[in-house]
C-alpha positions as CSV (number, residue, x, y, z in Angstrom):
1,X,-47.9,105.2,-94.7
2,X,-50.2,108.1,-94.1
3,X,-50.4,108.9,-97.5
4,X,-54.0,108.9,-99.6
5,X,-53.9,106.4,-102.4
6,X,-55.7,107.7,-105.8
7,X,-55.0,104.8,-107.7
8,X,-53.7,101.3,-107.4
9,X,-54.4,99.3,-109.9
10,X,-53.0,97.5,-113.5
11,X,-52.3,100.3,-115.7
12,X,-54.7,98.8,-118.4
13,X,-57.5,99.9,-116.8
14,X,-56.8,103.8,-116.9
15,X,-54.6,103.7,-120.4
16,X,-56.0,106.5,-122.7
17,X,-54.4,104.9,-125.8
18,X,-56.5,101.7,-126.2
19,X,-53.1,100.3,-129.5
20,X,-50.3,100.4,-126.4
21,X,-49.0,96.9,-125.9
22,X,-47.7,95.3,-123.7
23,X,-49.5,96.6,-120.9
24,X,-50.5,93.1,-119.1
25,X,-47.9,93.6,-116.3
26,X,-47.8,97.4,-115.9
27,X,-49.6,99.0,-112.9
28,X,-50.3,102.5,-111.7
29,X,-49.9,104.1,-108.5
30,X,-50.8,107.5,-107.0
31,X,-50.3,109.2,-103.9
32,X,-51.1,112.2,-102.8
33,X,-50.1,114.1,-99.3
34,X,-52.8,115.6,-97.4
35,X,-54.2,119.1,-96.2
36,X,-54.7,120.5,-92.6
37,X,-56.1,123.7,-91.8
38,X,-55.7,125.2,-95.6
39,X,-52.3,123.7,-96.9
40,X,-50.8,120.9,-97.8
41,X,-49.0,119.0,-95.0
42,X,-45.3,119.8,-95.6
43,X,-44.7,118.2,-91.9
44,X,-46.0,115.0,-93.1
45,X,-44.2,114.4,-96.1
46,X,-40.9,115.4,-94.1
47,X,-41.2,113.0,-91.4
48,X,-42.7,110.0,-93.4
49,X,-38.4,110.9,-95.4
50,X,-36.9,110.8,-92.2
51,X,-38.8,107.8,-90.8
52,X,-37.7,105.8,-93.8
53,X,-33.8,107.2,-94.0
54,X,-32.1,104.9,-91.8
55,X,-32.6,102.1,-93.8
56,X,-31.5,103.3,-97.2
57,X,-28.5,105.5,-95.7
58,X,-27.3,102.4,-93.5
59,X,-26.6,99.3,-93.4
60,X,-28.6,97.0,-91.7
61,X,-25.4,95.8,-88.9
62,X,-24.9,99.8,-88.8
63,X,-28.9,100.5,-87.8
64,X,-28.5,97.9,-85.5
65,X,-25.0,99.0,-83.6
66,X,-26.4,102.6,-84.1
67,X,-29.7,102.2,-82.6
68,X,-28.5,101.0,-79.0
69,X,-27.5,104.6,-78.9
70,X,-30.7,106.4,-79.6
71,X,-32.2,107.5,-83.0
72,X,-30.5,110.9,-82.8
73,X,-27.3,108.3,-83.6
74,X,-29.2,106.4,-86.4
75,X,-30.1,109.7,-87.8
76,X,-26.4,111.7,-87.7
77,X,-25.0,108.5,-88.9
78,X,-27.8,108.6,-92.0
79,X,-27.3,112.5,-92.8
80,X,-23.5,111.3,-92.9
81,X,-24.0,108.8,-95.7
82,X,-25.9,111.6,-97.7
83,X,-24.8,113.1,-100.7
84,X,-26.4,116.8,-100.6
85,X,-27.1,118.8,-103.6
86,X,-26.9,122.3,-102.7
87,X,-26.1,124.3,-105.7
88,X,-29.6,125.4,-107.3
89,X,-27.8,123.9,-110.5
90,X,-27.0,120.9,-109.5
91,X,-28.8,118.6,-111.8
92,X,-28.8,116.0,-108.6
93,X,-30.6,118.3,-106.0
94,X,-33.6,116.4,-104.4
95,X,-32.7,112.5,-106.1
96,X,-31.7,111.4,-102.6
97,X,-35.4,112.7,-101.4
98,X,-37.2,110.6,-104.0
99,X,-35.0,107.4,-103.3
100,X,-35.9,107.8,-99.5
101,X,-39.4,108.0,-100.7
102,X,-39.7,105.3,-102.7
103,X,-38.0,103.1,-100.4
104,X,-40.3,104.0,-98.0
105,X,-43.1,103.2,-100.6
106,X,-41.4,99.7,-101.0
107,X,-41.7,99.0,-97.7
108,X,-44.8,100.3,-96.4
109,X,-47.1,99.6,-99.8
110,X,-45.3,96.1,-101.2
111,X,-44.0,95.4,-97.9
112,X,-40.5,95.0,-99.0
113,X,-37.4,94.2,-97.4
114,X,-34.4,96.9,-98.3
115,X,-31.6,94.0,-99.4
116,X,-29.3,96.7,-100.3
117,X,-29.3,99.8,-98.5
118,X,-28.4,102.1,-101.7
119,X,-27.5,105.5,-100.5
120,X,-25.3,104.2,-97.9
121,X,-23.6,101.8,-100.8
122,X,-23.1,104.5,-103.2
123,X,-21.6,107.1,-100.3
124,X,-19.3,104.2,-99.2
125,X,-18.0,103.8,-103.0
126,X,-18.7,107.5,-104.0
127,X,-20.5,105.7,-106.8
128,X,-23.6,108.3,-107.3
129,X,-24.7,107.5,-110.4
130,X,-24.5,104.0,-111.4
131,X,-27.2,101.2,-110.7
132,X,-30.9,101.4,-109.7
133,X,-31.9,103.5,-107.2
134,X,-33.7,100.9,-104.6
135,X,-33.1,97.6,-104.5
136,X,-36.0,95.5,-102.3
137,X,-37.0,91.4,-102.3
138,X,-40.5,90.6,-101.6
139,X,-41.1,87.7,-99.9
140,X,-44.9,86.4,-100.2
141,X,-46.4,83.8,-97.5
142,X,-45.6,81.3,-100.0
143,X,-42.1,81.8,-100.0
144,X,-42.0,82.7,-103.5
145,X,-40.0,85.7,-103.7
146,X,-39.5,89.1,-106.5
147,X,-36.8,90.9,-107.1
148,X,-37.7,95.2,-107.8
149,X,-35.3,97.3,-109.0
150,X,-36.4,101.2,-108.2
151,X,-36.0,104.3,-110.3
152,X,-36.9,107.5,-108.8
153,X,-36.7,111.1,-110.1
154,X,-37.9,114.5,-108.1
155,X,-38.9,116.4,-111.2
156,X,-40.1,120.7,-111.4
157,X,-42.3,118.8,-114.0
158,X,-43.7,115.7,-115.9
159,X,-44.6,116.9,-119.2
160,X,-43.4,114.9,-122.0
161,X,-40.1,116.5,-122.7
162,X,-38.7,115.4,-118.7
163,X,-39.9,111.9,-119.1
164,X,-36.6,111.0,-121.7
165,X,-34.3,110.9,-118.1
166,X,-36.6,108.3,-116.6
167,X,-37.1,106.1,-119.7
168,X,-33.2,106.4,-120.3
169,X,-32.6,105.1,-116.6
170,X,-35.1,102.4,-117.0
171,X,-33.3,101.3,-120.1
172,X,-30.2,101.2,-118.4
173,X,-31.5,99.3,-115.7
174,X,-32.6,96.4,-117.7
175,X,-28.9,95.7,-119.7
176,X,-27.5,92.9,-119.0
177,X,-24.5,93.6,-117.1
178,X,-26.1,95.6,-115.4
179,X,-28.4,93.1,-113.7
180,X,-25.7,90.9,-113.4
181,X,-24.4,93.7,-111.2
182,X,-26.9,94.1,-109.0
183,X,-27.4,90.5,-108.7
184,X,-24.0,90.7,-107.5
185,X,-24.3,93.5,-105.2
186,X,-26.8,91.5,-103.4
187,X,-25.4,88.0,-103.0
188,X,-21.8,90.0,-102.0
189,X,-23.0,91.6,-99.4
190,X,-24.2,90.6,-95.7
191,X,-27.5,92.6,-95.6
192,X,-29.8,89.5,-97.0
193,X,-27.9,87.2,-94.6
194,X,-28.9,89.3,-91.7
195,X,-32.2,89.4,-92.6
196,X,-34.5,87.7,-89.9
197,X,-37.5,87.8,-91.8
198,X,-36.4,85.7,-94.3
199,X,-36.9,82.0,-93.8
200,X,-33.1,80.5,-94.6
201,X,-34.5,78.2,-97.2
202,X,-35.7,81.1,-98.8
203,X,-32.4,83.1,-98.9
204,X,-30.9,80.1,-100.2
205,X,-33.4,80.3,-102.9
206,X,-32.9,83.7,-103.4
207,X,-28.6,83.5,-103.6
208,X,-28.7,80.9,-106.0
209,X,-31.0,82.4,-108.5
210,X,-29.3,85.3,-108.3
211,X,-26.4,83.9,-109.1
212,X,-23.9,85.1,-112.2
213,X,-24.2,81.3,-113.4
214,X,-28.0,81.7,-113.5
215,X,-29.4,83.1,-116.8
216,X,-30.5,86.6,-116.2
217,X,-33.9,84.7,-118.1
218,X,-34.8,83.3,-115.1
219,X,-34.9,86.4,-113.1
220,X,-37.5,88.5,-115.6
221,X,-40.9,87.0,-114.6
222,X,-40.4,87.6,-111.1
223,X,-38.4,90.9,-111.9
224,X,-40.5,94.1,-111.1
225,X,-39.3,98.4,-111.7
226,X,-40.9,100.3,-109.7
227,X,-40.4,103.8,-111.2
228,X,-41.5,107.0,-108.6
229,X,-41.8,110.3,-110.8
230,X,-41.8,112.9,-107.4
231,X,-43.0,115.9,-108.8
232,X,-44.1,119.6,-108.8
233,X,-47.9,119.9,-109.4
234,X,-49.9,123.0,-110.2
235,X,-53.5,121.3,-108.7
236,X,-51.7,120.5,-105.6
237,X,-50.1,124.0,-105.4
238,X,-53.8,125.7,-106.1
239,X,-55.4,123.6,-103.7
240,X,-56.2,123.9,-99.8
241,X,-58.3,121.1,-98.9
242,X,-58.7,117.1,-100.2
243,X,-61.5,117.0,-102.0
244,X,-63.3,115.0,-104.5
245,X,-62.7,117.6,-107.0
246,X,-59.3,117.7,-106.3
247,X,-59.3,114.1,-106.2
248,X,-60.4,113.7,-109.5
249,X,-58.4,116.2,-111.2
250,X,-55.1,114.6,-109.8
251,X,-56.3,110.9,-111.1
252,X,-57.2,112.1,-114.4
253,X,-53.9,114.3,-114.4
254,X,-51.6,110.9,-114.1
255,X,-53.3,109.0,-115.8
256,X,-52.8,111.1,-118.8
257,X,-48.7,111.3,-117.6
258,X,-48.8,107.6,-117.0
259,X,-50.1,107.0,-120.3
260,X,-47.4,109.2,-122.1
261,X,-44.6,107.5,-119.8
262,X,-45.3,103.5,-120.8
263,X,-46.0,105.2,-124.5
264,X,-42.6,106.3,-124.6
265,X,-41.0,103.3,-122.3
266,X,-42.8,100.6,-124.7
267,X,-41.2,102.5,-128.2
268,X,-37.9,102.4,-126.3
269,X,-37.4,99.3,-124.5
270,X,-39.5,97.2,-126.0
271,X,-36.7,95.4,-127.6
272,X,-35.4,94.2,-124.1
273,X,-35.7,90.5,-124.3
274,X,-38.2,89.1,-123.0
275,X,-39.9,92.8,-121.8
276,X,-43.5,91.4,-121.8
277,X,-42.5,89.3,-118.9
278,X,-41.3,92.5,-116.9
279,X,-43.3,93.6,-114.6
280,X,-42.9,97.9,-113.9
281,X,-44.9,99.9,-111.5
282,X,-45.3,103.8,-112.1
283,X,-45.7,106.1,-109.1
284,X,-47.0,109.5,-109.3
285,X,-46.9,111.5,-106.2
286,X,-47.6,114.9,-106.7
287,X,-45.7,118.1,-104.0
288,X,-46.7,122.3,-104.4
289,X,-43.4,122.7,-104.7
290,X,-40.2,121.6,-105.0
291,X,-37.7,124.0,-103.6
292,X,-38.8,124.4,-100.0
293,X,-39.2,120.3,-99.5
294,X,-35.8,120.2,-100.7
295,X,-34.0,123.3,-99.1
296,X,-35.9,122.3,-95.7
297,X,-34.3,118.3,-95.9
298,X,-30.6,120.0,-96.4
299,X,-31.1,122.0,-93.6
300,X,-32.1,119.7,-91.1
301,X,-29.7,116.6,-92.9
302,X,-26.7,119.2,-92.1
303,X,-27.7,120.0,-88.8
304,X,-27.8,116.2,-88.1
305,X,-24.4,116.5,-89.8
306,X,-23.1,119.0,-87.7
C-alpha cells in the first residue's frame, strides 16, 4: 500500500473529549496519498482502485477462470459487475470507489482475506443497498480468527451534519438479522471454501461459529467495523508537497472528525448489546477533490466495459 500512514493507533489516545466512553476498543486510522512534482498523486490513488477491484467485483472461482486469460479479462469482467453512478445527482456516485478502497485497506493494512466479494454479490442480486460494504476474516498465526464488517462512504465533506449517514449505516449493521445475514452470506457461499490460505480446521471453526444456531453473542468480541470516511479535504487541495506542516494539520484535522464521529456513534448505538465488546476502526483518508477521481474511474470502468 503506497499510502503514508498519519495515524494508527487506539482512538483513546487522540480523543479530544476526555467523558466519551467506551472508547477501549476503538482505533483510528489515517492515510493520506502523496505529492510528486507539486500535486497530489491522482495516478496513485487510481491504480492502488484498480489493483484491488478484482477481488471485490469477482468472485474468487471467477478471478481464477478469468486470470488464465490475462488481467485485461479480470478487469472487463470487474468493470462488468460495477454499478456506475453517473448522474451528478445520484446520491450513490463514488460508494463503489470507497468500497474498493477499503477493501484494499483490509487487505494490505489488516491483511485480510475478502470472504465475500461484495460488489460482485450485490450486481449478481441487484441488491445495492443492503448489508455491509466489505466483508473480510482475519486469520492470526494462532489460528484465532475476526470477523470485520466494512462501512465506507466517499463524502464532498466530513463536517458534523454528513456524519448521520455513516452512523445510521453502522447502526444498521449491527441488528440482529442483519448479522445473522451476513453470517449467512458467508457460510452459503464457496468463496471461504476456496480459500487456500486458510488452514481447514480453521474454516471449520469459522462455519460453525458463524452459524444461525450460534448466538450472534459469541460473534461480538472478535467482531470488528471498520468504517472508511473517503473524503474531500481543503489542506489536501491547498497543498503541493508532504510536509510536516501538512502532516500535522491533517492529524490534528481527523482527529477532531474522529472525535465528533465515535461522539455521535457512542449516543446512538450505544444501546447495541454488548457494544463495549465491539471493536470499530475509523479511517480517514483525505482526496483534493472528489469529482475528477470519480469522473476519471467511470471513464476508464466503461471503457473496460466497452
Amino acid at each position: 500500500m503506497n499510502f503514508n500512514i498519519i495515524i494508527d493507533d487506539l482512538f483513546s489516545v487522540y480523543s479530544l473529549d476526555e467523558t466519551l466512553t467506551p472508547i477501549g476498543k476503538k482505533r483510528l486510522l489515517s492515510l493520506v496519498n502523496g505529492f510528486e512534482d507539486g500535486s497530489w498523486q491522482f495516478e496513485n490513488f487510481q491504480k492502488f482502485i484498480w489493483n484491488n477491484i478484482k477481488e471485490t467485483a469477482l468472485s474468487l472461482k471467477e478471478r481464477e477462470a478469468l486470470i488464465q486469460e490475462g488481467e485485461d479479462s479480470v478487469l472487463t469482467q470487474a468493470a462488468k459487475n460495477l454499478r456506475l453512478a453517473e448522474s451528478l445527482n445520484d446520491i450513490g456516485r463514488g460508494s463503489e470507489i470507497a468500497e474498493i478502497v477499503l477493501y484494499g485497506i483490509m487487505k494490505s493494512h489488516y491483511g485480510a482475506l475478502p470472504v465475500v466479494p461484495k460488489i460482485f454479490y450485490k450486481q449478481n442480486r441487484q441488491d445495492n443497498a443492503k448489508g455491509a460494504d466489505s466483508v473480510h476474516i482475519v486469520v492470526n498465526t494462532d489460528n484465532t480468527f475476526s470477523l470485520w464488517l466494512g462501512e465506507s462512504k466517499f463524502y464532498s465533506s466530513i463536517e458534523n451534519a454528513r456524519l448521520q449517514p455513516i452512523i445510521d449505516s453502522v447502526k444498521e449493521c449491527l441488528d440482529l438479522d442483519k448479522l445473522k445475514k451476513e453470517n449467512s452470506i458467508i457460510t452459503n457461499l464457496s468463496d471461504l471454501q476456496d480459500f487456500t490460505e486458510i488452514k481447514p480446521e480453521v474454516k471449520a471453526e469459522i462455519m460453525s461459529l458463524l452459524s444461525q444456531k450460534e448466538s450472534i453473542d459469541k460473534i461480538k468480541p472478535i467482531l470488528h467495523i471498520p468504517i472508511l470516511l473517503l473524503h474531500e479535504c481543503d489542506i489536501t487541495k491547498n497543498e503541493t508537497h508532504y510536509t510536516t506542516d501538512y502532516v500535522e494539520k491533517i492529524k490534528e484535522f481527523h482527529k477532531d472528525r474522529a472525535t465528533a464521529y465515535f461522539k455521535k456513534q457512542i449516543s446512538e448505538c450505544n444501546t447495541v448489546d454488548l457494544y463495549s465488546e465491539i471493536s470499530f476502526h475509523i479511517i480517514l483518508f483525505p482526496v483534493p477533490d472528489k469529482e475528477p477521481i470519480v469522473d476519471k474511474f467511470i471513464t476508464k470502468a466503461k471503457v473496460y466495459r466497452d
